[in-house]
C-alpha positions as CSV (number, residue, x, y, z in Angstrom):
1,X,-4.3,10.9,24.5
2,X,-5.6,8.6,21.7
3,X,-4.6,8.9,18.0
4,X,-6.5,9.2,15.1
5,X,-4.6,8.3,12.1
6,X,-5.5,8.6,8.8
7,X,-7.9,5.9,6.8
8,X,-6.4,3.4,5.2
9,X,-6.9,4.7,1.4
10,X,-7.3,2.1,-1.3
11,X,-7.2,3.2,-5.2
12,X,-8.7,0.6,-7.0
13,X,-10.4,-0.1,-10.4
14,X,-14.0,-0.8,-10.3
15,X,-13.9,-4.4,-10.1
16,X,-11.2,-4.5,-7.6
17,X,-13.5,-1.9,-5.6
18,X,-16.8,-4.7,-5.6
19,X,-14.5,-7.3,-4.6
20,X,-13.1,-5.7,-1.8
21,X,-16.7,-4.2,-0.8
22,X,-17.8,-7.7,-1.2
23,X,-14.9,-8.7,1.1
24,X,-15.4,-6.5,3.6
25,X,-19.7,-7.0,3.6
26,X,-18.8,-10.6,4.5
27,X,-16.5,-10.0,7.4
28,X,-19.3,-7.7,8.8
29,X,-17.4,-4.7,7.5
30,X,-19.2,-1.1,6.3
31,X,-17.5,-0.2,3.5
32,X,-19.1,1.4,1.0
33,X,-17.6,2.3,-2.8
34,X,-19.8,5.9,-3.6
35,X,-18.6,5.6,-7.4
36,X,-19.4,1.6,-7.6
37,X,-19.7,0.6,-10.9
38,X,-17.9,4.0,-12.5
39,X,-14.8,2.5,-14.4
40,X,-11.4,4.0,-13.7
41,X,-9.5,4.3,-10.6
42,X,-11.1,5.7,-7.4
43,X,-10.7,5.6,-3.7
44,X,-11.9,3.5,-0.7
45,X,-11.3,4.6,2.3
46,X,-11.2,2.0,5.4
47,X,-10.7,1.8,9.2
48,X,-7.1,1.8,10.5
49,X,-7.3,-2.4,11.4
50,X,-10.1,-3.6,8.5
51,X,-7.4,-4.8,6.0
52,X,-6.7,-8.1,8.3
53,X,-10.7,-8.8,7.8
54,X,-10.9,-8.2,4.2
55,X,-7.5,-9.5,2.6
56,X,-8.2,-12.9,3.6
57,X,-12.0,-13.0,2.1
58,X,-10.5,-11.8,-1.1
59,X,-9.4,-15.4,-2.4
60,X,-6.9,-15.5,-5.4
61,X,-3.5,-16.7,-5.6
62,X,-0.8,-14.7,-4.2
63,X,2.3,-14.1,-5.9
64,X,5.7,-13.2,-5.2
65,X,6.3,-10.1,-6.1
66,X,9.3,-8.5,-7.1
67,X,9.6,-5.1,-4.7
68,X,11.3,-2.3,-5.2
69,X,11.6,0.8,-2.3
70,X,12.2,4.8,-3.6
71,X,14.0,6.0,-0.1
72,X,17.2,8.1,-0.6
73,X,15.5,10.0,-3.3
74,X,12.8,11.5,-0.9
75,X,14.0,14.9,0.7
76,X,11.8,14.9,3.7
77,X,14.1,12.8,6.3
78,X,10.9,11.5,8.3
79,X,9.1,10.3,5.0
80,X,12.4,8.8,4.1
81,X,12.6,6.8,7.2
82,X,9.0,5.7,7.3
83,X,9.4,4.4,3.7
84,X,12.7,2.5,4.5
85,X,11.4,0.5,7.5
86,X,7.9,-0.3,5.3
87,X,10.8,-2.0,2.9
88,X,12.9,-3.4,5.7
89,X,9.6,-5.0,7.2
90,X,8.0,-6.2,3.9
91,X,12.0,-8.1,3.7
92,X,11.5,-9.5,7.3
93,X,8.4,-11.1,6.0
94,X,10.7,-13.4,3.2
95,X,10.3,-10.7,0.3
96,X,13.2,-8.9,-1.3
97,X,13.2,-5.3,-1.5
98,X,15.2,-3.9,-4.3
99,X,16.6,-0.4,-3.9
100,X,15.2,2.1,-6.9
101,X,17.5,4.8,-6.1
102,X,20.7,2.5,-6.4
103,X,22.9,1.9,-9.4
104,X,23.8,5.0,-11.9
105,X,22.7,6.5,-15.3
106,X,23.9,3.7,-17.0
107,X,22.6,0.5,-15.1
108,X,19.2,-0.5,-15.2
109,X,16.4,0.2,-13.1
110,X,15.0,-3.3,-11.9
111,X,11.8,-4.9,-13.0
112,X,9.6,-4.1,-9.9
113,X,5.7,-5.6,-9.5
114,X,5.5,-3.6,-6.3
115,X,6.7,-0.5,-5.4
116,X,7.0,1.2,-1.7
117,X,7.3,5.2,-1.6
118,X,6.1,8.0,0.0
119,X,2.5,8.4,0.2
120,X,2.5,12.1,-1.3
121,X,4.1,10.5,-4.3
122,X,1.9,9.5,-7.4
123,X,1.2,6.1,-8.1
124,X,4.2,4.1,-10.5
125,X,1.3,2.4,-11.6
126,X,-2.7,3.1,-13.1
127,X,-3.5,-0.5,-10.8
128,X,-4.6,-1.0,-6.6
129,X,-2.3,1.5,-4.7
130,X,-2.5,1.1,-0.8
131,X,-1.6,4.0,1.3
132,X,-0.8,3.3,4.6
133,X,-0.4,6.0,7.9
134,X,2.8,4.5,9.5
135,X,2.4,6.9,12.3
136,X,3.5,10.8,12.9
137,X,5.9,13.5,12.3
138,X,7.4,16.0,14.7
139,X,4.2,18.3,13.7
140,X,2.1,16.2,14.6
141,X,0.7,15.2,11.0
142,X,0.2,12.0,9.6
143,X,3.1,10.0,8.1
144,X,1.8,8.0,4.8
145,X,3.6,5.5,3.2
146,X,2.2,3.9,-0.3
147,X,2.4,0.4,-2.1
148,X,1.5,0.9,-5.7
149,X,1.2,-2.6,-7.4
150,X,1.4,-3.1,-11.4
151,X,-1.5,-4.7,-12.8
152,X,-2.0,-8.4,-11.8
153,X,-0.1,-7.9,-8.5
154,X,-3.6,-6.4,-7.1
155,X,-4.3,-9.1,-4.3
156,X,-0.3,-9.3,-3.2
157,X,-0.2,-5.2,-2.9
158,X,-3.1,-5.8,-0.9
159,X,-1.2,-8.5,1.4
160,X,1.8,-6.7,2.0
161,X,-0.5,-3.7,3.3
162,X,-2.2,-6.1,5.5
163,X,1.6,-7.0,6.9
164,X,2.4,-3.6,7.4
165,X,-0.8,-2.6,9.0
166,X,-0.8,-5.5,11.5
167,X,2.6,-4.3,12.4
168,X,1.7,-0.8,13.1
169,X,-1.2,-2.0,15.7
């Protein structure tokens, strides 16, 4: 029995949203952005596997990012496990992963660029947010794990989704 997960969901700002249409039109890809040209953020939905096409045609610098992972704070075990080994791979890949749900009322919370938590969470930032199906719970229904990147970090949250979707396939 095949699966059908989710589309990849992409929140981007208008320009972000013709780049990556742009992107994906020169790798042969569909994708089309039904509010093109309306400013503000709004969602593109792609094919589970399209991200390793697009990413690459996007160009730009990458940076390192600092990233930081909200686990222990999310009630729902399976959620909490899906979002812990998104961190854990994104740290296999060289990055470090700080833990947002560490430390106590009176240290801190560290300067993230990219953050990894549930997908049914809202977005840290008002920048690209990435959410990713990293497979499926007991019920059946569709595990969804989200990378919300600050603004500037737009083509990196985009990489690390690419990492974590070529290691789902």
């Amino acid at each position: 029995m095949s699966q059908h997960p989710s589309p990849v969901a992409i929140a981007a700002t208008a320009s972000w949203r013709a780049r990556i249409v742009a992107a994906a039109a020169s790798a042969g890809i569909s994708l089309t952005d039904p509010m093109a040209g309306v400013p503000g953020i709004r969602v593109l939905e792609c094919t589970r596997g399209d991200l390793a096409a697009i990413v690459p045609r996007l160009g730009g610098a990458r940076s390192k990012a600092a990233i930081g992972a909200h686990s222990d704070s999310i009630a729902d075990r399976e959620l909490r496990d899906a979002v812990a080994d998104v961190a854990a791979l994104l740290s296999l890949h060289g990055n470090v992963v700080l833990d947002l749900d560490a430390g106590g009322r009176r240290s801190r919370m560290p300067h993230t660029d990219v953050v990894v938590s549930a997908g049914v969470d809202r977005p840290q930032w008002t920048g690209t947010a990435v959410t990713l199906p990293v497979g499926t719970d007991r019920r059946g229904g569709p595990l969804t794990v989200a990378l919300t990147a600050g603004p500037g970090f737009e083509g990196t949250v985009l990489e690390l989704a690419r990492l974590v979707e070529a290691d789902a396939a």
